[in-house]
Every structure is written in structure tokens, then in C-alpha cells.
Backbone bond lengths (Angstrom), bond angles and torsions (degrees), N, CA, C in turn:
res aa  C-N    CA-C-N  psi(-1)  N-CA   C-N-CA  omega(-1)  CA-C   N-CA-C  phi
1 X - - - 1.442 - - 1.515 109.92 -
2 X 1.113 121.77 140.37 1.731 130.23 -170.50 1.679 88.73 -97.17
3 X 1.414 92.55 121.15 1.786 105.20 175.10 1.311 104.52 -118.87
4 X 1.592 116.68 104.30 1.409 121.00 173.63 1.737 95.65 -57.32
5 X 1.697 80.28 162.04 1.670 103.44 171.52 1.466 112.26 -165.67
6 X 2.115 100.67 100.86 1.351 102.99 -155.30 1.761 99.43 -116.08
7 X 1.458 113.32 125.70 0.841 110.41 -173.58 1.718 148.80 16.94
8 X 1.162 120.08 38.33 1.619 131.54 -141.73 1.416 114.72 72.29
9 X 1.103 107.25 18.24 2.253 87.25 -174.53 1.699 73.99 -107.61
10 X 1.868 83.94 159.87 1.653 101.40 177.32 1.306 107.59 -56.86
11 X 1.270 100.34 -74.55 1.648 110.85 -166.02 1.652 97.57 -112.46
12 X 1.727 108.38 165.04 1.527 120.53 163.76 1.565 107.52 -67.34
13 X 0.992 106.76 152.03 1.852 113.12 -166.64 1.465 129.61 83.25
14 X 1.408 93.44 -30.33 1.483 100.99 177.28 1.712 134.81 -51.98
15 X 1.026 119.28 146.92 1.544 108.87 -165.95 1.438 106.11 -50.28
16 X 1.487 110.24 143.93 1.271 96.75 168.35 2.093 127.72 -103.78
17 X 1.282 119.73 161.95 1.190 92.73 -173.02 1.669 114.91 -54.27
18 X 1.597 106.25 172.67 1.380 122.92 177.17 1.652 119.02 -55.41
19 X 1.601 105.09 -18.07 1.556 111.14 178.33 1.087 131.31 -108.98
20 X 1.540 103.93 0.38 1.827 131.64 162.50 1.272 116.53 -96.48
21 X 1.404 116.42 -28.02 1.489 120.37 -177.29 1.883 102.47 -61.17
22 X 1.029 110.38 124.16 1.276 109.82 173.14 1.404 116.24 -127.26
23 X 1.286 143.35 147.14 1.378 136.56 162.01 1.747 125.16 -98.34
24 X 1.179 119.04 163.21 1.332 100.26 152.45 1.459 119.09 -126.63
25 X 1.509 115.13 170.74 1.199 121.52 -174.14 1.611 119.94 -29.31
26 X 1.173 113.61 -46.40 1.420 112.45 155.06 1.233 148.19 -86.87
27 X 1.825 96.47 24.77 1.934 101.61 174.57 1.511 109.42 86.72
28 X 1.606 125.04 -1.00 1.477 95.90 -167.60 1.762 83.84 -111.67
29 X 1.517 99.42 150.66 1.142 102.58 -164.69 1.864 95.89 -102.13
30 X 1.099 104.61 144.97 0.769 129.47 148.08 1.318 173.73 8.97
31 X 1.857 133.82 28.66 1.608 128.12 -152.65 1.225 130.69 -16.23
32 X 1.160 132.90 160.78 1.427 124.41 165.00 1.644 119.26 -81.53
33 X 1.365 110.19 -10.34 1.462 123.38 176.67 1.766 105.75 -105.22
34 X 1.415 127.42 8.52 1.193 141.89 168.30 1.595 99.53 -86.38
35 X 1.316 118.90 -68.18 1.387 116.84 176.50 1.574 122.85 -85.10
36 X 1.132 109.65 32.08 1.780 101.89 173.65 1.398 116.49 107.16
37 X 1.231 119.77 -31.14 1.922 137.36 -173.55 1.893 97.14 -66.08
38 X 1.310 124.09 67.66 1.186 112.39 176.10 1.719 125.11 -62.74
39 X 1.305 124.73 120.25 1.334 130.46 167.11 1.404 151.21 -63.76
40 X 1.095 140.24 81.62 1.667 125.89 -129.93 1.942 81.21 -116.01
41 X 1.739 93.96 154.39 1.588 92.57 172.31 1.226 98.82 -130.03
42 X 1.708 115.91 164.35 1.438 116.60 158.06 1.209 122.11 -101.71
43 X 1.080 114.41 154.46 1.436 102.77 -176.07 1.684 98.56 -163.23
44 X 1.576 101.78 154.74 1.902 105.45 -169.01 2.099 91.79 -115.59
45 X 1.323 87.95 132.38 1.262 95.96 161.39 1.543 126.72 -133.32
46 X 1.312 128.44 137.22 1.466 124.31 152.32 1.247 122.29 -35.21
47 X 1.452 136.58 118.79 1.147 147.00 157.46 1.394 117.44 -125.54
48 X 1.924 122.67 112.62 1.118 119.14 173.20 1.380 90.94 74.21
49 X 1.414 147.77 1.50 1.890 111.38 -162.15 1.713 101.37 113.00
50 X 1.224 105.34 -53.68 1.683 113.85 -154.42 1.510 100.95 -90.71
51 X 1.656 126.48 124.29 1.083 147.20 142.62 1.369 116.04 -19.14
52 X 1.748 135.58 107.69 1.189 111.94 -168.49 1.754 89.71 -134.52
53 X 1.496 140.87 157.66 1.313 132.40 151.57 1.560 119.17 -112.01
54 X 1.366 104.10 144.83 1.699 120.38 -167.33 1.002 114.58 -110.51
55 X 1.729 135.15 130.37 1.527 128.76 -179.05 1.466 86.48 -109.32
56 X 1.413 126.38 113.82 1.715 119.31 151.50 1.382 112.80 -130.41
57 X 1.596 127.50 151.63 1.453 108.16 123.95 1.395 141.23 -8.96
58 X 1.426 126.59 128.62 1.117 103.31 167.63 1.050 117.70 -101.36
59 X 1.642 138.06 153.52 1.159 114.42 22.26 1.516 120.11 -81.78
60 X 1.032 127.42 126.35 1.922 141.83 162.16 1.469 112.70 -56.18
61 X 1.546 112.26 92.44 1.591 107.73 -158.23 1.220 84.08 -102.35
62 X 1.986 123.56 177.90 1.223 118.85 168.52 1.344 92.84 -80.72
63 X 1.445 156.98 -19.91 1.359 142.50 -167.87 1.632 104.37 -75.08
64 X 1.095 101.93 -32.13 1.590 106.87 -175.11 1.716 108.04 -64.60
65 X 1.644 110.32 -53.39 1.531 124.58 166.09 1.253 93.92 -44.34
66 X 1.341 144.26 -93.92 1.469 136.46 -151.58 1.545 109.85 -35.55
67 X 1.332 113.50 -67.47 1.466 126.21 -157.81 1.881 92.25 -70.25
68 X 0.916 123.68 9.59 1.783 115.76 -175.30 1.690 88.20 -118.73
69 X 1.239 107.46 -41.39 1.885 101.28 166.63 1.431 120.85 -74.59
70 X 1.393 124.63 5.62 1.563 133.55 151.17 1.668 94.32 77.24
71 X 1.390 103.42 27.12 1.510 89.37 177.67 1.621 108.94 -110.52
72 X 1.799 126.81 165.87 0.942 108.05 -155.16 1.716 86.02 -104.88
73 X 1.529 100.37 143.88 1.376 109.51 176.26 1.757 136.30 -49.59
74 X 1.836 112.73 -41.46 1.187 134.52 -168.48 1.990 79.30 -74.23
75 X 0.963 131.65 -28.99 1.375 112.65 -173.84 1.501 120.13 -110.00
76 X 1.281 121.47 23.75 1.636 124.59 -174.40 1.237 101.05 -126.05
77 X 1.634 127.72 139.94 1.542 139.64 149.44 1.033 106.60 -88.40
78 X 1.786 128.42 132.33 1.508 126.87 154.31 1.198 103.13 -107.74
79 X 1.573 113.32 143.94 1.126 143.53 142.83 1.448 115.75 -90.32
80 X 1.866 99.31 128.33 1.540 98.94 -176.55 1.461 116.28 -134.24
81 X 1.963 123.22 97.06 1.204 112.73 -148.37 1.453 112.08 79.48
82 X 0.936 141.87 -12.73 1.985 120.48 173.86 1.897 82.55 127.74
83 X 1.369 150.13 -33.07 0.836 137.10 -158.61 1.748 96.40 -118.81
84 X 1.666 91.90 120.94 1.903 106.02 155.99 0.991 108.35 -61.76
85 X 1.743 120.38 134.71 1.001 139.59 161.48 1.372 137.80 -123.19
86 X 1.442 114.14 125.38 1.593 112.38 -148.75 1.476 137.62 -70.40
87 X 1.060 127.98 131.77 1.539 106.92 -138.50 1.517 101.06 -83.41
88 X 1.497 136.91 20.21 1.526 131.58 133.88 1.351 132.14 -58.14
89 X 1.784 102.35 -8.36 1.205 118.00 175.33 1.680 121.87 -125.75
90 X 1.520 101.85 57.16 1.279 100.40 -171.73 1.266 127.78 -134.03
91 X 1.582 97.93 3.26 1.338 123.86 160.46 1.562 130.89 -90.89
92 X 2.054 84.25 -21.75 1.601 97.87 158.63 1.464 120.93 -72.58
93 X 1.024 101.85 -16.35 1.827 108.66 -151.92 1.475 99.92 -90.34
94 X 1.518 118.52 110.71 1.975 118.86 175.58 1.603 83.44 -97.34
95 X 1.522 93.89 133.34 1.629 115.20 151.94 1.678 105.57 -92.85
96 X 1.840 85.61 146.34 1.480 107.74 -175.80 2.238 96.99 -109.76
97 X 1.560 77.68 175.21 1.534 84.06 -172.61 1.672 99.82 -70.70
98 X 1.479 110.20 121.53 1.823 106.44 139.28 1.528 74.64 116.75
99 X 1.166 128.22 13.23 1.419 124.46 156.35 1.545 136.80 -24.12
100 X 1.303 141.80 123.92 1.006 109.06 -174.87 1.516 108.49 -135.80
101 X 1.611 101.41 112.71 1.653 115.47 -175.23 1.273 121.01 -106.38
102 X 1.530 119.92 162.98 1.092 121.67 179.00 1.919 105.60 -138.69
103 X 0.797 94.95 136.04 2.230 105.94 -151.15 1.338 88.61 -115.33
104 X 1.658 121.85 94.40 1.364 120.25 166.24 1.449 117.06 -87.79
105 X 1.938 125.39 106.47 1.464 95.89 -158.57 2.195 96.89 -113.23
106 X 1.097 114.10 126.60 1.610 116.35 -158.32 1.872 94.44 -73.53
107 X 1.049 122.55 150.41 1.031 166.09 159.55 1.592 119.35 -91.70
108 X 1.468 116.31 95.55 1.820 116.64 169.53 1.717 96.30 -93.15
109 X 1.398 107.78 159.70 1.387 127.50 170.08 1.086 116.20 135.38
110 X 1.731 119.90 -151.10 1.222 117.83 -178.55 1.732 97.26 103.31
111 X 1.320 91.09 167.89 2.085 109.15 -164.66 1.699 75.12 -72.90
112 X 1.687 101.81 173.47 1.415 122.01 151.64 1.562 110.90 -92.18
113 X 1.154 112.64 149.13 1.714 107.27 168.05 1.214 118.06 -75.69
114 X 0.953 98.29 149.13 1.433 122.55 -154.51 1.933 101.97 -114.84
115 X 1.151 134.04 113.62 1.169 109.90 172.91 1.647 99.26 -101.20
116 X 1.688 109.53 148.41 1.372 116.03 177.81 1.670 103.92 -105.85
117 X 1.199 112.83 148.88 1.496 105.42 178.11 1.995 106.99 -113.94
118 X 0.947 85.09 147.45 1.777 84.41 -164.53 1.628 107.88 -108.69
């Protein structure tokens, strides 16, 4: 279950205090991440197999997942749910709770060949 956690308020939606409540010129009030009240969620995802939990802002993009797993982008495939998804589209892409990914991250190296002469 994704459990917001917005700046001290109980829940998201909840009234906000009298010194956060803000309006604008036309009456519509306001987010709590519009005026400063930042919102963080938790949320559990599949990674590889392994059970992992995430504190972000939302939105929870897969670009956001990569760069919080310190891995470098030009070298990782995600799979999200059974379907690769292309990494021009990964800033579009919000993960939901109970996700289930698979983070292919490539590896260059290895000896040079060597030819031996016999």
C-alpha cells in the first residue's frame, strides 16, 4: 500500500493549517506541494526478485528509480511488469506499488586478446 507522508499533515487532502492554506486570485486553493508542504510516498517494489521500499515525491518515475539506484542510465535495460521499456520513456513512466522490475545494468571490460604464437 503507498502511504503518503506530507509534510506533518496526517493524510494527503487533509486540511491544511491556517498558515499553509493559501488561495489564489481566483479561489482555487491550492496543493500542499504548490506552497512548500512537500509529499513523500512509500511504496514496495520488485527488483530483480528482491522486495525493496522507496521514499519519493511523487511522481515515482522509472528515471527517478535508476538515478536513486546510482546506476548509470546509457548502460541499464528496465523491464517493467514483463514489458522493456525504452529509456526515452522513462521519465514518462510512474511506477505503482508492487511493481515488478527487472534492472539489467551492462558491464564493459575484460582482458584484451592476446594472440600466442606457438
Amino acid at each position: 500500500m503507498i502511504q503518503p507522508r506530507c509534510g506533518g499533515m496526517a493524510k494527503p487532502g487533509a486540511e491544511l493549517p491556517g498558515k499553509l492554506r493559501r488561495k489564489t486570485r481566483d479561489s482555487h486553493v491550492l496543493s500542499p506541494a504548490q506552497i512548500g508542504v512537500h509529499c513523500h510516498i512509500h511504496m514496495k517494489l520488485h527488483i530483480n526478485g528482491e522486495e525493496r521500499t522507496f521514499e519519493f515525491p511523487p511522481p515515482f518515475t522509472l528515471a527517478i528509480l535508476v538515478e536513486s539506484l546510482g546506476m548509470k542510465p546509457d548502460r541499464v535495460a528496465v523491464e517493467l511488469n514483463r514489458d522493456i521499456v525504452p529509456r526515452d520513456r522513462w521519465a514518462d513512466t510512474t511506477l505503482n506499488e508492487g511493481d515488478k522490475l527487472e534492472v539489467v545494468h551492462f558491464v564493459g571490460g575484460g582482458s584484451p586478446r592476446v594472440m600466442l604464437r606457438r
